[in-house]
Structure formats: structure tokens, C-alpha cells
BAGU-716064 format. One record per residue (C-alpha): y, z, x; residue in three letters; chain. Coordinates in steps of 0.5 Angstrom, whole numbers. Layout:
BEGIN
{north->Y | up->Z | east->X | r->ALA | c->A}
...
END
This chain:
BEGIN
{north->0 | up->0 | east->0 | r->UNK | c->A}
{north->7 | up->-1 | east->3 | r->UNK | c->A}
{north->11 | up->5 | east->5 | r->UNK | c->A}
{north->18 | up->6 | east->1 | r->UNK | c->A}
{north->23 | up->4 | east->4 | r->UNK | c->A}
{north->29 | up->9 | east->6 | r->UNK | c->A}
{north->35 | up->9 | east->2 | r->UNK | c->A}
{north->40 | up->7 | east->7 | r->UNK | c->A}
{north->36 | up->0 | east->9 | r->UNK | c->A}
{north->36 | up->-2 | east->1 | r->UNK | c->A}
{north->39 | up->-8 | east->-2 | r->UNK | c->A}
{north->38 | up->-13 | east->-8 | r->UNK | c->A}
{north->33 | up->-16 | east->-4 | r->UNK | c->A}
{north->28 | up->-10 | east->-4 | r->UNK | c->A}
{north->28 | up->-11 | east->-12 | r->UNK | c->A}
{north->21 | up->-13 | east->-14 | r->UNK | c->A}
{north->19 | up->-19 | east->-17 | r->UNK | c->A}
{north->15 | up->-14 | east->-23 | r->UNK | c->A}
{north->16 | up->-7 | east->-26 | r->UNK | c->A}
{north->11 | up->-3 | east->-22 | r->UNK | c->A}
{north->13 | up->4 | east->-26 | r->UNK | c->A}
{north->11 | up->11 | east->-22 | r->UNK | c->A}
{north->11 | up->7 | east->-16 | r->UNK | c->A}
{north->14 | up->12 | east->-13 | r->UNK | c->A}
{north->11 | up->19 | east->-16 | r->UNK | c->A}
{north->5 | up->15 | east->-13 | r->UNK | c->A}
{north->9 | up->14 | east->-5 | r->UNK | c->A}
{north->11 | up->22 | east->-5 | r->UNK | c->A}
{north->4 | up->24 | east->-7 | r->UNK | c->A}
{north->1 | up->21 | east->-1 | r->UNK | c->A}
{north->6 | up->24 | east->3 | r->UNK | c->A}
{north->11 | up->19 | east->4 | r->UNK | c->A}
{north->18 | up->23 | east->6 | r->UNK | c->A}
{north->23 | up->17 | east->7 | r->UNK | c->A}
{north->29 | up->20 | east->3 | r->UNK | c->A}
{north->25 | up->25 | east->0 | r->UNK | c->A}
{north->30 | up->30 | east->0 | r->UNK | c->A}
{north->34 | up->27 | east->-4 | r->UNK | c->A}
{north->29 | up->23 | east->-8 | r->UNK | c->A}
{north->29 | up->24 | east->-16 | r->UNK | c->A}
{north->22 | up->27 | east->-17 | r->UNK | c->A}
{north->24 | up->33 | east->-11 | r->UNK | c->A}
{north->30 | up->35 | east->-16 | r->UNK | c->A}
{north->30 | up->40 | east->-22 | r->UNK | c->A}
{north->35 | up->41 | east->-27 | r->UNK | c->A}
{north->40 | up->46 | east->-27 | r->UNK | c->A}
{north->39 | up->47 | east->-34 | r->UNK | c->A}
{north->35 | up->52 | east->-37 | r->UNK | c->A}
{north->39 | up->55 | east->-44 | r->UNK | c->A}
{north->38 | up->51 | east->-51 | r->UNK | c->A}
{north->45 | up->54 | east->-51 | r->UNK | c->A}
{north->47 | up->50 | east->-46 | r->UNK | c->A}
{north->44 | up->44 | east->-49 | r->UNK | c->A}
{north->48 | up->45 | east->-56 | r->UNK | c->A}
{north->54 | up->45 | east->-53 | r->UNK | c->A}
{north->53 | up->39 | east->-49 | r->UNK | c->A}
{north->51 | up->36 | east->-55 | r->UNK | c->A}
{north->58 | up->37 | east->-59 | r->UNK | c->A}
{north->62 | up->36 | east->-54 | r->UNK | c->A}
{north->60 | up->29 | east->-53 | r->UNK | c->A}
{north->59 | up->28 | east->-61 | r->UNK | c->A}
{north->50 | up->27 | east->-61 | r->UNK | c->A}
{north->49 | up->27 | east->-68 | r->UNK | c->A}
{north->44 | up->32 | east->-71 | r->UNK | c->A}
{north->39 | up->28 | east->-71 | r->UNK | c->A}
{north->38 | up->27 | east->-64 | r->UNK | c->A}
{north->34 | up->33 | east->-61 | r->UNK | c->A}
{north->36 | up->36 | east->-54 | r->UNK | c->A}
{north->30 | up->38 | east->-49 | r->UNK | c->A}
{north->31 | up->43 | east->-43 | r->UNK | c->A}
{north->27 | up->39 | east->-37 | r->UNK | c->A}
{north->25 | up->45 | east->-35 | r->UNK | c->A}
{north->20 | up->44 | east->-28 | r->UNK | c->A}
{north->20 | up->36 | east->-31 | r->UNK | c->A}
{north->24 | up->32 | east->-26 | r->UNK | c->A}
{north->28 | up->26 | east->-28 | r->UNK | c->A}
{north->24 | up->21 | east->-26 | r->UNK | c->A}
{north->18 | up->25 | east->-29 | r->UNK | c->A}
{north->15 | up->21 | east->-35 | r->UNK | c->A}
{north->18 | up->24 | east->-41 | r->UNK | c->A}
{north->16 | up->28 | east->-48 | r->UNK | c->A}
{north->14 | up->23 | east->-54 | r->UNK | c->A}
{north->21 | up->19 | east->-56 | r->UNK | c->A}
{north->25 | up->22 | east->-51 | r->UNK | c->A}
{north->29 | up->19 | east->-45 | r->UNK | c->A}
{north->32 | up->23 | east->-39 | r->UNK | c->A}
{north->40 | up->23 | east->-40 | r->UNK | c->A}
{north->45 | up->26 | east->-35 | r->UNK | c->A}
{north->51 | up->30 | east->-37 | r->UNK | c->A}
{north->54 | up->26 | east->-33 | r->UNK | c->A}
{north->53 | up->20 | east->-35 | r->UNK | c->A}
{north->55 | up->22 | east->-42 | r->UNK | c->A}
{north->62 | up->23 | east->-39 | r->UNK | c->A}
{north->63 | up->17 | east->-36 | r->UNK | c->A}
{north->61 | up->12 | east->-43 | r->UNK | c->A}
{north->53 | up->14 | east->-45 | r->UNK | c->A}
{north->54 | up->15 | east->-53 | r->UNK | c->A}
{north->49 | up->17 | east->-57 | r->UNK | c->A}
{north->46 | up->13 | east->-61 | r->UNK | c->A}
{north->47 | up->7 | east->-56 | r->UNK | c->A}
{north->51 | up->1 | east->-56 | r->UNK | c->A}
{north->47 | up->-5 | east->-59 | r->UNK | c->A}
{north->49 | up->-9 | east->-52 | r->UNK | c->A}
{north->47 | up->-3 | east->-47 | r->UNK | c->A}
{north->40 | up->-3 | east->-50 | r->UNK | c->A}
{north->40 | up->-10 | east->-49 | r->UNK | c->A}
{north->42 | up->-10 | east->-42 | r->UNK | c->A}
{north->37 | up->-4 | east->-40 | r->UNK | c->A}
{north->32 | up->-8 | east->-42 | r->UNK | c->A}
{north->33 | up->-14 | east->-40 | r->UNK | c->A}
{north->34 | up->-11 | east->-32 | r->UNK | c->A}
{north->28 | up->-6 | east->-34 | r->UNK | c->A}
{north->30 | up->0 | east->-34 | r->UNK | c->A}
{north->31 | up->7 | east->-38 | r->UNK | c->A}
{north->38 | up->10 | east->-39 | r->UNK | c->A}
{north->36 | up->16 | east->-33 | r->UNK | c->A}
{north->36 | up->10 | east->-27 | r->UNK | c->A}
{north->44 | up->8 | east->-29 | r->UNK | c->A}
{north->48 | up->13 | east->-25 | r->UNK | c->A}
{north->55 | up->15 | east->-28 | r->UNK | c->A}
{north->60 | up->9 | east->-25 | r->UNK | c->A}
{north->54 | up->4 | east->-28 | r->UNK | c->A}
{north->55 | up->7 | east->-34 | r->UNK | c->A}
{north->63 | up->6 | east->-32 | r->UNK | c->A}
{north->62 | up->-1 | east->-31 | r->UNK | c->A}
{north->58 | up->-2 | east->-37 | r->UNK | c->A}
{north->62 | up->2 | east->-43 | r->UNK | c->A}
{north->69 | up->-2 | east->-39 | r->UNK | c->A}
{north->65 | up->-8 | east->-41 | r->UNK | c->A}
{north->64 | up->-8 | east->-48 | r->UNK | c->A}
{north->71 | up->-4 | east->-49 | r->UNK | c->A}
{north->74 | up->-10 | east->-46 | r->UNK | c->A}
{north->70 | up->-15 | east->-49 | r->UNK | c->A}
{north->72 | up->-12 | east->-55 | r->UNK | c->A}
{north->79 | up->-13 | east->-54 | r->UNK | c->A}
{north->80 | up->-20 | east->-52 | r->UNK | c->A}
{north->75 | up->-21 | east->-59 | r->UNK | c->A}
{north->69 | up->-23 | east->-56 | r->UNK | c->A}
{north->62 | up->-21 | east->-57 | r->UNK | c->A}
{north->59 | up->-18 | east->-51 | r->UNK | c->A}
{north->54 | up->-23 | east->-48 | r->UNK | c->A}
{north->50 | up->-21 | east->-43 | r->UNK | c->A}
{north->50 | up->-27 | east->-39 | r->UNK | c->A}
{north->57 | up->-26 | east->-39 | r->UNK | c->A}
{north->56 | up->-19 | east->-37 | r->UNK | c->A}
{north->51 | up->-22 | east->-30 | r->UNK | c->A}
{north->57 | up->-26 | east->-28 | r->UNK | c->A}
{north->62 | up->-21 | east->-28 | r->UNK | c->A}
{north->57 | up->-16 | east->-25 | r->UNK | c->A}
{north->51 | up->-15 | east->-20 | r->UNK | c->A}
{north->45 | up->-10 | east->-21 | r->UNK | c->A}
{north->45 | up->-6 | east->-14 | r->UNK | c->A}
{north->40 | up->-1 | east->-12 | r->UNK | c->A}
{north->43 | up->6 | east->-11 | r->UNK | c->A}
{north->40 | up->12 | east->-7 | r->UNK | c->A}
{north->36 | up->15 | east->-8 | r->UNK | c->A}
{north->30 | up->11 | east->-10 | r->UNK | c->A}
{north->29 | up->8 | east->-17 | r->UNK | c->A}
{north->37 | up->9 | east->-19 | r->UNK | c->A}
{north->41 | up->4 | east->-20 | r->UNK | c->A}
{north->49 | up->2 | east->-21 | r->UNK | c->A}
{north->54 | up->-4 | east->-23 | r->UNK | c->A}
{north->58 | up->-7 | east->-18 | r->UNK | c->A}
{north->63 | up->-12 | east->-20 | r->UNK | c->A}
{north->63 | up->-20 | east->-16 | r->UNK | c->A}
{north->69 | up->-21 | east->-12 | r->UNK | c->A}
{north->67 | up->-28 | east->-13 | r->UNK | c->A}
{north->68 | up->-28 | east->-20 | r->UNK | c->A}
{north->74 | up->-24 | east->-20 | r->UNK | c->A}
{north->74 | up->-16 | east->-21 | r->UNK | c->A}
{north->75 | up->-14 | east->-28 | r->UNK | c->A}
{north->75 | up->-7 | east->-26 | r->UNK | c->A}
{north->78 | up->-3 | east->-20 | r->UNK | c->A}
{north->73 | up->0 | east->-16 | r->UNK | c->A}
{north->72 | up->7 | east->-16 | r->UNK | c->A}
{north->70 | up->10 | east->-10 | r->UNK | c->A}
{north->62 | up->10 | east->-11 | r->UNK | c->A}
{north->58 | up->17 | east->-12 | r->UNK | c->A}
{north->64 | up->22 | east->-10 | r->UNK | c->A}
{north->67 | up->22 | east->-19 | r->UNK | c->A}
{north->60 | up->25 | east->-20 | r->UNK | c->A}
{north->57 | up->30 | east->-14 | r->UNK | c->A}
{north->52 | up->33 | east->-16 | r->UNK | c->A}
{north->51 | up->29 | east->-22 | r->UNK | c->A}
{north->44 | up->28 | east->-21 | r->UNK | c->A}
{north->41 | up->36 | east->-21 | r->UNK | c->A}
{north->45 | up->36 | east->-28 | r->UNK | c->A}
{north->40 | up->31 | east->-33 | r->UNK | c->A}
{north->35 | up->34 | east->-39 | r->UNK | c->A}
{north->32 | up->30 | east->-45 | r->UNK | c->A}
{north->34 | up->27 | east->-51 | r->UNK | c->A}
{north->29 | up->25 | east->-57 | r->UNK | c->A}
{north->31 | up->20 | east->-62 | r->UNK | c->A}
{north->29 | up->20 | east->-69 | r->UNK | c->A}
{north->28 | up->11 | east->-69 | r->UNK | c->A}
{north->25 | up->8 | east->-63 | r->UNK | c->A}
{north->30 | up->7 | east->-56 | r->UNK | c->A}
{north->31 | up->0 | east->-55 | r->UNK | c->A}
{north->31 | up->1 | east->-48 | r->UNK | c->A}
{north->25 | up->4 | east->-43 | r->UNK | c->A}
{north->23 | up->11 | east->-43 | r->UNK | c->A}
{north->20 | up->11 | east->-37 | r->UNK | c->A}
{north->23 | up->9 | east->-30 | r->UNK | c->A}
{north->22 | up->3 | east->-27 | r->UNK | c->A}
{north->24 | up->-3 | east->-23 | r->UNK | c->A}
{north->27 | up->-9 | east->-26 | r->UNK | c->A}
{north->24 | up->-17 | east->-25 | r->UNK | c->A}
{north->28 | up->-21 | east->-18 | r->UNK | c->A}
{north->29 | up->-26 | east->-23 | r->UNK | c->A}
{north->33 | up->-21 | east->-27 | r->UNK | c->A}
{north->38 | up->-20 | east->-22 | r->UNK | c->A}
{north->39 | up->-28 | east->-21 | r->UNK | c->A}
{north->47 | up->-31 | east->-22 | r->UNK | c->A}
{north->46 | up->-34 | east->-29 | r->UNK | c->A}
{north->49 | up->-41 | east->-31 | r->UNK | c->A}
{north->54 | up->-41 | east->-36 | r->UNK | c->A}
{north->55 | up->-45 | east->-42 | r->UNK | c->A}
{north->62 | up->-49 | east->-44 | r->UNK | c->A}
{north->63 | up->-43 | east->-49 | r->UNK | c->A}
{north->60 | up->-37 | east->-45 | r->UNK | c->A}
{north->66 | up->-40 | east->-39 | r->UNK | c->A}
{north->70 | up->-39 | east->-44 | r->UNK | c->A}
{north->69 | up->-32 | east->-46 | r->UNK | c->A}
{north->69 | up->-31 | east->-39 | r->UNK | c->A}
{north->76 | up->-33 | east->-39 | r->UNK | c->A}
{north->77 | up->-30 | east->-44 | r->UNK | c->A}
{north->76 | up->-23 | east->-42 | r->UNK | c->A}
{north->80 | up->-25 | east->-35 | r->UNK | c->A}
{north->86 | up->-26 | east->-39 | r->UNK | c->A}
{north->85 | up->-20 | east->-42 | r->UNK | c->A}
{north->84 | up->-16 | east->-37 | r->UNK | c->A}
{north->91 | up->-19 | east->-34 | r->UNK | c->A}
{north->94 | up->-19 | east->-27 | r->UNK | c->A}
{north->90 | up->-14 | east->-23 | r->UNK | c->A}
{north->83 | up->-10 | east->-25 | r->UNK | c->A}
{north->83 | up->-4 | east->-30 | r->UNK | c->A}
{north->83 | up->3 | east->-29 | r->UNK | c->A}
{north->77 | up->5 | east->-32 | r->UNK | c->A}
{north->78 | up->13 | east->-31 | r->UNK | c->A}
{north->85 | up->12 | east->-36 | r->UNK | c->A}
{north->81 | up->5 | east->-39 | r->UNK | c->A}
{north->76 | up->9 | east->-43 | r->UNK | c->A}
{north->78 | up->15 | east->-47 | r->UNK | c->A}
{north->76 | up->16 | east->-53 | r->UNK | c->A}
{north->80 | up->12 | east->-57 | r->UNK | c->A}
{north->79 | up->5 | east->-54 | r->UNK | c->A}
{north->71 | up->7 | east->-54 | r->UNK | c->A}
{north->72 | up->9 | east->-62 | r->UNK | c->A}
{north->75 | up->1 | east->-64 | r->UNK | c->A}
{north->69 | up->-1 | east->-59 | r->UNK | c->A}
{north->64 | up->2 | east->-63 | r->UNK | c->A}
{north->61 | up->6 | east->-57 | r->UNK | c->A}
{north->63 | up->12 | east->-60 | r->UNK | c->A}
{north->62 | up->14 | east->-68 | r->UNK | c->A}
{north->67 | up->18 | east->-70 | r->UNK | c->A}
{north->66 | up->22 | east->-77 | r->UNK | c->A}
{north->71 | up->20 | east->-82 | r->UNK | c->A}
{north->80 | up->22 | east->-81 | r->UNK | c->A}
{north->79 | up->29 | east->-83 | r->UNK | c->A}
{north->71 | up->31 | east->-86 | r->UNK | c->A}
{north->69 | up->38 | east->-84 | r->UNK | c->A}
{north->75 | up->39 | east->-80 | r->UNK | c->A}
{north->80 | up->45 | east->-80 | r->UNK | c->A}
{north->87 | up->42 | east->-84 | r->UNK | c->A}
{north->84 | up->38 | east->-88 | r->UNK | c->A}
{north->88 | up->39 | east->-94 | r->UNK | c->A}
{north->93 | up->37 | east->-90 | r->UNK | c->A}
{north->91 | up->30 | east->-87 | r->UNK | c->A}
{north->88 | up->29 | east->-94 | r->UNK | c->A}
{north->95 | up->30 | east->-97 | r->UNK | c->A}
{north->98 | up->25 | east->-91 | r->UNK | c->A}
{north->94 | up->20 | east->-93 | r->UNK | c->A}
{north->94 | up->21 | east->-100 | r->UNK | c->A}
{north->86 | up->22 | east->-100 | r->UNK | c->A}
{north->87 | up->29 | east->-104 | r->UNK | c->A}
{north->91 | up->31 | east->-109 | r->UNK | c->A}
{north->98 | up->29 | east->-109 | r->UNK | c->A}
{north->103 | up->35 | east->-106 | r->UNK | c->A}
{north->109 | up->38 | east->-110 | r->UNK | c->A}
{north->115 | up->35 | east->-107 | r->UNK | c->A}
{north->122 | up->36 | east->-110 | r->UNK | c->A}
{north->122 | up->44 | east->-113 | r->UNK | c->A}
{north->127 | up->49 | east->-111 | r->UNK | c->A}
{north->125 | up->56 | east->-110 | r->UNK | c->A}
{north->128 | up->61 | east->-116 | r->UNK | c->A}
{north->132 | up->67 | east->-113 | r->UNK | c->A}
{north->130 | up->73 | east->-118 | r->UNK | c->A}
{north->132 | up->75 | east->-125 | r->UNK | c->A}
{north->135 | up->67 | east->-124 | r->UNK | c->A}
{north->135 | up->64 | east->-132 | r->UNK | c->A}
{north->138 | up->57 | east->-130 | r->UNK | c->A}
{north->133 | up->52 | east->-128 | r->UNK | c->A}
{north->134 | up->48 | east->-121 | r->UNK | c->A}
{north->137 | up->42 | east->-121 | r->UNK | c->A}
{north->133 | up->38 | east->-116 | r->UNK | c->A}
{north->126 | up->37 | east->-119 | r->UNK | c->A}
{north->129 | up->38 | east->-125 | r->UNK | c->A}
{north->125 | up->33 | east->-132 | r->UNK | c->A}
{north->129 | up->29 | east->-135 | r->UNK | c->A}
{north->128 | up->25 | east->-142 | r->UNK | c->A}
{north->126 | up->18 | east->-142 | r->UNK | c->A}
{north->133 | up->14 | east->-143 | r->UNK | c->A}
{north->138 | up->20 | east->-139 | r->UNK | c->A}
{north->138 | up->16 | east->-132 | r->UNK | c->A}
{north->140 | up->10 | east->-134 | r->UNK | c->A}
{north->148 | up->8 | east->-134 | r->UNK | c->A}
{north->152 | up->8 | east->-140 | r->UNK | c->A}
{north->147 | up->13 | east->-144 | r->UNK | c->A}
{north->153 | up->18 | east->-146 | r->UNK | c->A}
{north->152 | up->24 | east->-142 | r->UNK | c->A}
{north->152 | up->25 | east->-135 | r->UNK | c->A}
{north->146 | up->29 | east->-133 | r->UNK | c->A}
{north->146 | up->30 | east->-126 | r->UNK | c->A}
{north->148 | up->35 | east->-123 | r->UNK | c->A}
{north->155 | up->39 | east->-125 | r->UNK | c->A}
{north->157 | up->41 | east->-117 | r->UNK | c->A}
{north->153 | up->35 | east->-113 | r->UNK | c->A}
{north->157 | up->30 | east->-113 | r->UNK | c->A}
{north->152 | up->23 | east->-116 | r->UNK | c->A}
{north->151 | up->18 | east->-110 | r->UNK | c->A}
{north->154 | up->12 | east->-111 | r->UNK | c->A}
{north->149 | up->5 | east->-114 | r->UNK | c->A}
{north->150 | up->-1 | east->-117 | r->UNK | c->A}
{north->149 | up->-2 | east->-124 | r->UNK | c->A}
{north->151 | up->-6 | east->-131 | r->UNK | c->A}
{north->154 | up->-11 | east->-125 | r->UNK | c->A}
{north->160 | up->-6 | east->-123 | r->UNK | c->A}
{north->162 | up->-7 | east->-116 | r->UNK | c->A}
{north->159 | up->-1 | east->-112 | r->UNK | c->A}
{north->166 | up->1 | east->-110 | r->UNK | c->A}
{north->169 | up->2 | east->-117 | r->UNK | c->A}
{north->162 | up->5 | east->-119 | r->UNK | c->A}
{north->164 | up->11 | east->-113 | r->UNK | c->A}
{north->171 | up->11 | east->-115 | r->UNK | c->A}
{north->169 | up->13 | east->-123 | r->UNK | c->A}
{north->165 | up->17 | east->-121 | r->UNK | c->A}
{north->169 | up->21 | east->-116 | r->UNK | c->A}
{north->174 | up->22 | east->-121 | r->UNK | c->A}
{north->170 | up->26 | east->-126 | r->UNK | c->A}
{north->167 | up->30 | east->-120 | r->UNK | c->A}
{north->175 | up->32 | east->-118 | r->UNK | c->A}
{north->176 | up->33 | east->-126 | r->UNK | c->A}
{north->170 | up->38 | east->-126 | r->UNK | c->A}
{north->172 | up->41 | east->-120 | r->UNK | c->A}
{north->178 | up->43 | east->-122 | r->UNK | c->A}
{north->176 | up->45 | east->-129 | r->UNK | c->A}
{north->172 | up->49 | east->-126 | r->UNK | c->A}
{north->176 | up->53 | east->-122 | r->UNK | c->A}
{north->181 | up->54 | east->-128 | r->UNK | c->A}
{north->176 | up->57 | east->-132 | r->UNK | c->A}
{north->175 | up->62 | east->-126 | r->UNK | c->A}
{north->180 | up->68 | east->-127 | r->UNK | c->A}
{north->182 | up->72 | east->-120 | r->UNK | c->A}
{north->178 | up->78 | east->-123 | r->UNK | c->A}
{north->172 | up->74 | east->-124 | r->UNK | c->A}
{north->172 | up->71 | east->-117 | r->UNK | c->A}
{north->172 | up->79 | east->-115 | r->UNK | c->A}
{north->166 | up->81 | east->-119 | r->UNK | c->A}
{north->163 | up->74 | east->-116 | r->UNK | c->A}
{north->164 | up->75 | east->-109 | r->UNK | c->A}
{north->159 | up->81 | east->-110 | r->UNK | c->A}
{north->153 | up->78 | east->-114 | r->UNK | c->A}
{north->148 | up->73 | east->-111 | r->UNK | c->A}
{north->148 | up->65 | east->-110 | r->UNK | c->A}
{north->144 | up->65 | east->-116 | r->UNK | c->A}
{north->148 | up->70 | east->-120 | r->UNK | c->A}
{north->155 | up->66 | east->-118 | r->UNK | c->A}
{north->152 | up->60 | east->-120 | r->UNK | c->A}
{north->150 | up->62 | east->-126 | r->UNK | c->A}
{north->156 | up->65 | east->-128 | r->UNK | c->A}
{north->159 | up->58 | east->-126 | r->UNK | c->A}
{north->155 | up->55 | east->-131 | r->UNK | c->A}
{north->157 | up->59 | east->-137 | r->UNK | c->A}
{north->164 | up->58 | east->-136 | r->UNK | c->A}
{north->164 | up->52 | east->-136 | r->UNK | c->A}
{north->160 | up->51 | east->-141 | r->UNK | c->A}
{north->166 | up->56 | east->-146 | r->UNK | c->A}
{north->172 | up->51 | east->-143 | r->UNK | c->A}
{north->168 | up->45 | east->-146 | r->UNK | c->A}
END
């Protein structure tokens, strides 16, 4: 049997020309020691509490559904329960979504691999992919995918990145190999699905004819340059690209509806008019206050309209001018302040100097009442 290949020497050449998954569990078995303090099978998940497990399932929104499995002396690599696949918390944080994106599923299994092989700048790559995709309104092709991207073998053994082809024109910036992510690789649990992954479960290593530059077709060029367009005069900043925002509009990320099981929702509901309508326009009454505010006050049908026979709006607010019945609204507004300036008048002569005194001592409401009366005797 070959011997395995360290991890500095590797390249896209050493890629197999067919899957051969445990290949490796095999080589460390028989005492193979090239890289193998690094090698996934030699790692074990710092994770040890459900707990631990919940709370990384809510903060990356992992629907119910899923159900969380602590690794415990299981390696990454190691085949995993019935219906599960490993996931590093990592991986999560730089674009894995759950349930997965139609377009990773299809990438994953065109190359071979699970979704534990894709290290964290991989994952980067790929949600970057489908964000930009979707914003240049196109579909995500995957022959499109291989011309802008290459698979490369990342060490240690059996893990994998994406790296962008100078030659086709880089649509994201580089980000700086493993250093966003250290430590990543002691961080990792499994996740069951309640449908079937459409990916591989198990590890292994894609095809040569997978990793070859694809041919594309007059329309697929077009949606190359589409998305180089899109991508405008210098390559995307993936660490500011992929908030959750843009990865919401990309179908990556599934949020509930505005509002649902969440504090405040009244208040959202009545913003977006989705629940009962709010109370607008009502005046908070001082105590023992008799007359009714003016603002929010109901009017019957007819009041509001121009020439009806009385002024119903209020006697110490001056009405707004409009235009109406065809008068100009310069002449309207000079009408109307005049009847303002009458009443004011009147209004303060039927005030006696005695009456201001008792006054001065009420409250606003007391003096606005006693205002109203007054006027109503003078009438």
C-alpha cells in the first residue's frame, strides 16, 4: 500500500483518481506517523456538555429538527451516527447553514466530500459564491463555481479549502489561510437530519476528473461575467460580505417571519400594520376635566365640509388653511384668521379681572373650562 503523503508535500496532483474513504484511518492504523499529530483521527472534540450543543445550535438559528450529538471519544473523520454528519462550530461561523443551501449540497457531492472536509475559509468561499450570485440575478452554476474556483487539499490529511484562480479573475479577497480560524479543527460535533443529507456523510477524497478546469458554454460566460460585473473594480471582502443580511436575501440563512416569538412583537405588529391598529390622536384628560379634548374628537358626517353652517373646529386653535369650494387659499386663510382674532377678542372680554385671578390659581384644564363656558354665555 502507498505510504501517506505528508502535509507539506501535498498538492492538487495528489488528488485520487477515485474515492477511497477510510483510507486514511487505515494508514494511521498501520503505524504511519507523517503529520500524524495533526491528522483529524488523533483530535478530539473539546465539546463535552449538551448544553454547550443547544447554545451553539441557537446562535447559528439550527432548526429544531436537527438534533445535536456530542462527538465524545469519536474523531472528526471517524464514521458518524445513523443520519448525521460532523460540523465544526467554525464552519458554522464562516457561511454552513442548516438545512444546506441546494447549491453546497451540489457542490459537496459533485467533489465527494462531507461537509466536516470543507475547512472554515472553504465554507467562506462558497457562501460568498451564492451571495454574489444572487445579487447579480443569477442562478448558482456549478461549472461556473469551478472556473472562478479551484479545490486544494488542505493540511492535515483529508481536509479541504477553496481558492479563487488569479487567471479567471479573483471575485473575493484573500483571506489570510487558516489564521481567522485557529483551533478550529478541536471544535467540531455531529448533527442529524431528519431527511436525508445530499451530500456525503462519510469522509472521503473527490475524483481527478472533478478538480479539472470546466469548459463553459456561450450562456455560462455570460454568467461569469455577470457576476464579475457584480463584484465591481476589486474582489469582495468576505469578512464584511456575509452578514446575515445578505446571506438572508441568498436563501442560505432561513429567518422566522418579522416579528414571531420574539419580545416586542406588538409593537412590530402594529408598525407593519399585521395586528390590531394603535390608538392615535387621543389627549390624556386632566382629573375632574368635564369637557372633552378637542383633538380626536368625532364629528358627525357633513361637519367637516365647507360652508355646512358651523365652525366645529376648535375655538383656541386657529384652523389650517385648504382650499375648497374653489377660493383661492390666500383668501380662505385671510377669512378664517379673522374669525380667529374675533373670538380671541371676544374671549378675553368676557373675561372679568376677578375671573383671571381665580383662574391663575386652577389648573390648565379648570381654565379651559371655565374659558368655554364664558364663551358660550357671551353667545
Amino acid at each position: 500500500m502507498a505510504s501517506s503523503p505528508t502535509s507539506a508535500s501535498w498538492s492538487p496532483d495528489n488528488l485520487l483518481d477515485e474515492p477511497t474513504r477510510g483510507r486514511a484511518l487505515r494508514i494511521s492504523a498501520e503505524g504511519s506517523d507523517d503529520g500524524a499529530s495533526a491528522l483529524p483521527e488523533r483530535v478530539a472534540s473539546r465539546l463535552r456538555t449538551r448544553k454547550t450543543l443547544r447554545d451553539i445550535c441557537k446562535r447559528y438559528g439550527i432548526p429544531d429538527d436537527f438534533a445535536p450529538v456530542l462527538a465524545g471519544d469519536l474523531s472528526s473523520c471517524s464514521p458518524p451516527p445513523t443520519g448525521s454528519v460532523c460540523v465544526y462550530v467554525d464552519a458554522l461561523d464562516a457561511g454552513l447553514r442548516l438545512p444546506l443551501h441546494p447549491f453546497f449540497g451540489t457542490v459537496l457531492s459533485h467533489f465527494g466530500l462531507a461537509p466536516g472536509q470543507l475547512a472554515p475559509n472553504g465554507w467562506r468561499a462558497l457562501a460568498g459564491f451564492v451571495v454574489l450570485s444572487h445579487f447579480a440575478g443569477v442562478a448558482p452554476s456549478l461549472s461556473v463555481f469551478r472556473y472562478f474556483f479551484s479545490l486544494c487539499p488542505f493540511p492535515p490529511h483529508r481536509l479541504y479549502t477553496i481558492r479563487g484562480k488569479d487567471a479567471a479573475g479573483l471575485l473575493f479577497a484573500r483571506m489570510g489561510g487558516n489564521k481567522l480560524y485557529k483551533g478550529w479543527k478541536e471544535e467540531f460535533f455531529f448533527l442529524s437530519s431528519p431527511d436525508p443529507w445530499p451530500c456525503p456523510v462519510e469522509w472521503g477524497e473527490p475524483y481527478r476528473s472533478a478538480t479539472f478546469d470546466p469548459t463553459l458554454t456561450v450562456p455560462e460566460k455570460a454568467v461569469a461575467e455577470r457576476l464579475l460585473r457584480a463584484r465591481g473594480s476589486s474582489p469582495i471582502d468576505l469578512t464584511t460580505y456575509l452578514h446575515d443580511s445578505n446571506m438572508s436575501a441568498a436563501k442560505i440563512i432561513i429567518l422566522p417571519p418579522q416579528g414571531v416569538g420574539k419580545p416586542g412583537n406588538a409593537v412590530m405588529a402594529a408598525r407593519t400594520g399585521t395586528g390590531p391598529a394603535r390608538k392615535v390622536g387621543l389627549l390624556k384628560k386632566e382629573p375632574d376635566c368635564k369637557v372633552s379634548p378637542c383633538l380626536g374628537m368625532k364629528r358627525k358626517p357633513g361637519e367637516d365640509k365647507e360652508g355646512s353652517g358651523s365652525d366645529t373646529s376648535c375655538p383656541w386653535r386657529p384652523p389650517t388653511g385648504s382650499k375648497a369650494d374653489g377660493k383661492p387659499r390666500g383668501a380662505l386663510r385671510q377669512a378664517r384668521d379673522g374669525r380667529w382674532i374675533a373670538a380671541r377678542r371676544l374671549l378675553q372680554g368676557a373675561v372679568t379681572p376677578l375671573t383671571q385671578r381665580e383662574l391663575a390659581a386652577c389648573r390648565p384644564a379648570d381654565v379651559v373650562t371655565s374659558s368655554y363656558v364664558s364663551l358660550l354665555q357671551v353667545n
